[in-house]
N, C-alpha and C positions, 0 to 999 in steps of 0.2 A: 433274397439275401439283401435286402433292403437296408440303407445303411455301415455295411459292412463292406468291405476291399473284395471289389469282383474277383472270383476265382475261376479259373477256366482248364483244360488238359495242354499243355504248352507239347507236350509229345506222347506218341504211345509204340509200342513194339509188342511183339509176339512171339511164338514160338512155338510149335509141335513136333511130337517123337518122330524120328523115321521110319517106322515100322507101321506098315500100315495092317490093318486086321476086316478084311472086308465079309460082307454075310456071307460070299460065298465059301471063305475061310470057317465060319462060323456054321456052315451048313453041316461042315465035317467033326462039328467038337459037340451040337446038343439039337435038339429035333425040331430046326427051324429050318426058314426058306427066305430069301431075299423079295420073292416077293410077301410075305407074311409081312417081313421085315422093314419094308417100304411103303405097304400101304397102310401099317397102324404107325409107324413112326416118320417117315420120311430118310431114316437113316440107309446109307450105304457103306459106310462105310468109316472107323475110326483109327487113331492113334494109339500106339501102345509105347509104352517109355522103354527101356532095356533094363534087364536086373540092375544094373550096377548104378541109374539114375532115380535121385531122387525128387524131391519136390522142388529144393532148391538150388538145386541143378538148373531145370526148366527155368525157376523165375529167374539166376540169372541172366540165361539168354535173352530172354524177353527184356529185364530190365534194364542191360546194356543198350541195347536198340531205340527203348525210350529216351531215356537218357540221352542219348547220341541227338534224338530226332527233336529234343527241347533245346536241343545248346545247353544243357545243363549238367556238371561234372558230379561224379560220386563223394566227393566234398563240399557241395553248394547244399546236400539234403539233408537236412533239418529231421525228418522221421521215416520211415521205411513201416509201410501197413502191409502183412501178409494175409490176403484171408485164403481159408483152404481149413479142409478136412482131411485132407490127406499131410499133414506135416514130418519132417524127417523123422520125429522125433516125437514123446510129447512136452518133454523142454529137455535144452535150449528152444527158444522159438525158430522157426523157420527165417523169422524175419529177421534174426540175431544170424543166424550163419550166411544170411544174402546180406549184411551188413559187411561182415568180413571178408566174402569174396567179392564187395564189389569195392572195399577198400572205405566206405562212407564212414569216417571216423567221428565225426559230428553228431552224424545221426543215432536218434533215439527209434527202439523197432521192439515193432510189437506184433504178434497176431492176432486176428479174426477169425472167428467160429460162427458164420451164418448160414453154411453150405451153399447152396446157389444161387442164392442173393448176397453173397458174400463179397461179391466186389462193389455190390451197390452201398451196402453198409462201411465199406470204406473208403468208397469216393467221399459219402456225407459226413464220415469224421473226418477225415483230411481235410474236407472246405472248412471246419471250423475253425479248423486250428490255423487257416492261415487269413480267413475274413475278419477275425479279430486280430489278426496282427501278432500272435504269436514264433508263427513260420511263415519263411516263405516258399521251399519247397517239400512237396511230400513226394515219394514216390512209392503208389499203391501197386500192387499186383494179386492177381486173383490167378493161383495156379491149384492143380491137381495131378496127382498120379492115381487116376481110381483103378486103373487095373490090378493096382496091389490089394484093393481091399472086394474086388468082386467075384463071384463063383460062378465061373466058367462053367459049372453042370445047372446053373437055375437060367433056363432061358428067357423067362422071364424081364430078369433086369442084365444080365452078358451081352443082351445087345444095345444097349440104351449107351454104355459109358465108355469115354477115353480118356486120354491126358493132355496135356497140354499149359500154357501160361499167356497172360497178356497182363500187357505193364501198362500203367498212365504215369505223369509225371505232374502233377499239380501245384500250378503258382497264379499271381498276381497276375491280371489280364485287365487290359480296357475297359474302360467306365462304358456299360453299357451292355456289356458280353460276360460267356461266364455260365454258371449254373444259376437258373431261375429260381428255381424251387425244387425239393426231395420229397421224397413220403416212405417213410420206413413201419411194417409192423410184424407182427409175430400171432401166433396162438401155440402156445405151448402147448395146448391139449392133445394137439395130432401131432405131438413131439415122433410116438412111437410108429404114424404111418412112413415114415422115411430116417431111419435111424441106422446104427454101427452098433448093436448091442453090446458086445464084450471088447474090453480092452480097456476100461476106466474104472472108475470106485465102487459101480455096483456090480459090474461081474470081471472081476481081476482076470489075467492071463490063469489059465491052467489047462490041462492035459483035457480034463472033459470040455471047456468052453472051446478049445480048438477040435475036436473030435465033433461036436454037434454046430461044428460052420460058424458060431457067431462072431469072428470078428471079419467077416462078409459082410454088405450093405445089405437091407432090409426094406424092401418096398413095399405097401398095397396100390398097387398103381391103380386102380380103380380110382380109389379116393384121392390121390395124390392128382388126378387127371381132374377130376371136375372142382377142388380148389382153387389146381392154378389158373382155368377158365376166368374162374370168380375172379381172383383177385388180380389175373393180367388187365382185366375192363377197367375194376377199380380204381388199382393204382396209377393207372393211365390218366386216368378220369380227374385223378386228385390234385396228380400235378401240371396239367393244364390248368384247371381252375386254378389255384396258387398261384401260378404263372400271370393267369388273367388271358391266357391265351384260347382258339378253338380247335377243335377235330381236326379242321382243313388247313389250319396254321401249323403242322408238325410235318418236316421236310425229312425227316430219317427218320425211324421206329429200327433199332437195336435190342432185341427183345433173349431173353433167354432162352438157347437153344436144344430143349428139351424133345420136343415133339412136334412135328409140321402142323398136325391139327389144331393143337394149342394154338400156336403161330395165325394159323388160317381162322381161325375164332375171331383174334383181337381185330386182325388187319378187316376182316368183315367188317367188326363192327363198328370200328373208326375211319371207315370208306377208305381203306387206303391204296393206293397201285400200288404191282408189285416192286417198282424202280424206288417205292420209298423203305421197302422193309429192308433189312438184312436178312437172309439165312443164307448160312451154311452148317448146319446139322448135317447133310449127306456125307458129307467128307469128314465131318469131327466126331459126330453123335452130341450127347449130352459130357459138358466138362466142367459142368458146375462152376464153381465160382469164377474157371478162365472163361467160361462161353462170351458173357460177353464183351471184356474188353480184345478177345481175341477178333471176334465180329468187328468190331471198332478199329481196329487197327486195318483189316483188310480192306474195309469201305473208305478208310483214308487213301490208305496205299493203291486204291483202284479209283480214285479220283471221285466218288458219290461224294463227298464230303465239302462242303463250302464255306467260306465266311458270313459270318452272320446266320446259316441256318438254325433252326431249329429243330435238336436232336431230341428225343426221348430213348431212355433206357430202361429196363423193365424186366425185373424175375420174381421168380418162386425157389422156395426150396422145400430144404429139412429144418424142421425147428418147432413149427413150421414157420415160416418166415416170407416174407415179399417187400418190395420197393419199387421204384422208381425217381427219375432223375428227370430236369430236362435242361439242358444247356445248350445256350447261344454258345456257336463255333466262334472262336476264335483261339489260333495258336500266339497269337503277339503278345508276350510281356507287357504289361504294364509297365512304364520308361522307371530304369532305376533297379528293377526288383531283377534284375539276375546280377546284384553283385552280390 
């Protein structure tokens, strides 16, 4: 971001459902086993939201907590970015009714549609808009409620997903600190290997598209597994160089938390120990766009986190879609910028 008004996460919070949904639970709903379940994904166990909770329900939890942990009020933010696939609605936006409950009369709010690289894609518009000096704070969230949109009889993907949210809060930070560099891309080609078939322009709601499951997620996890291999190396890879930094210069890997072997791929191949990655997929599963500022929030709150280090952040999704981040820690405002 050379040139531009260092931007950094001045705070982050989090939030998952109470209800916890573990394989063993799942052993009794479709013809799987805990251990099937743990040693192709690493998962043991996820969150399920309550009927009566939506999506932005979740991000205001999380959001207030951020907010709280920046010193920064729900009238100091400037834009509110929701990314999620799972929206209350499909408008108003999600980010329009977490505007109203969190009171942010100022703020302009939009969502994002990247699915699991969905909070990556809006950390990197959030920095723009305030490295040019247009804002100074953003406050991003990446939440889901995928239990509403998955089918408990395909065991396949019923154990891969939960719910959950995590917030960042984004402002002005010290010359020096901040976000190095991004890398965002896409292939729309393999749109269809991770998709929500019905419910939009090309297969409207009706009696047979609910009778034949399509507004359920839609996985080839075959193929969805050896892309994101590909492009966790990648995008890693991209935004080091960018950086100008090496392999053994990245002090946390925050990595999307889809699958331990995915996970165990990258961390192999950028020599990393375990005290520098994050996972916690066991307890969440796969939460798409909250995985990982939810991970981020925990390795704060459990003290991994330091000044000055250097963080990478890194997913895959549906789109298909991937990114990555890397940001010098620092939570200190730049002097000035929380009026």
């Amino acid at each position: 971001m050379k040139g531009l008004r260092p931007v950094g996460i001045l705070g982050t919070g989090s939030y998952t459902p109470e209800r916890v949904l573990s394989n063993f639970d799942l052993e009794k709903m479709v013809d799987t086993s805990d251990e099937w379940i743990v040693s192709r994904t690493g998962i043991r166990e996820r969150r399920i939201s309550a009927p009566e909770q939506a999506s932005s329900d979740l991000a205001f939890e999380a959001a207030k907590k951020a907010l709280a942990k920046a010193n920064v009020s729900a009238e100091q933010l400037d834009m509110i970015i929701v990314a999620t696939v799972t929206p209350d609605m499909s408008f108003p936006s999600t980010a329009c009714l977490l505007q109203d409950k969190l009171g942010a009369k100022k703020a302009g709010a939009m969502d994002l549609s990247a699915a699991c690289t969905g909070f990556l894609y809006g950390i990197t518009t959030a920095a723009q808009f305030i490295a040019n000096g247009l804002y100074k704070h953003v406050l991003v969230v990446g939440v889901e409620t995928l239990s509403k949109i998955t089918n408990y009889k395909d065991r396949n993907t019923c154990v891969l997903f939960g719910d959950g949210a995590g917030a960042a809060v984004l402002g002005p930070v010290k010359e020096g600190y901040g976000f190095q560099s991004f890398e965002l891309g896409a292939d729309g080609s393999g749109g269809q290997l991770l998709c929500l078939p019905a419910g939009g322009s090309r297969i409207p709601a009706s009696t047979e598209s609910v009778a034949n499951d399509l507004h359920y997620l839609s996985m080839a996890g075959g193929e969805v597994f050896k892309f994101a291999v590909r492009v966790m190396n990648s995008a890693t890879e991209a935004v080091l160089a960018k950086a100008g930094l090496e392999r053994d210069e990245i002090d946390l890997l925050v990595p999307h938390q889809a699958n331990k072997r995915i996970i165990d791929s990258a961390v192999q191949r950028f020599g990393l120990s375990e005290d520098k990655v994050v996972v916690n997929l066991d307890r969440y599963g796969n939460m798409s766009s909250a995985s990982i500022p939810v991970a981020l929030d925990e390795a704060v709150a459990e003290g991994r986190v330091k000044e000055g280090d250097n963080l990478v952040f890194v997913g895959f999704g549906g789109g298909l879609t991937w990114g990555a981040a890397l940001l010098k820690w620092s939570t200190t405002p730049a002097e000035g910028s929380n009026a």
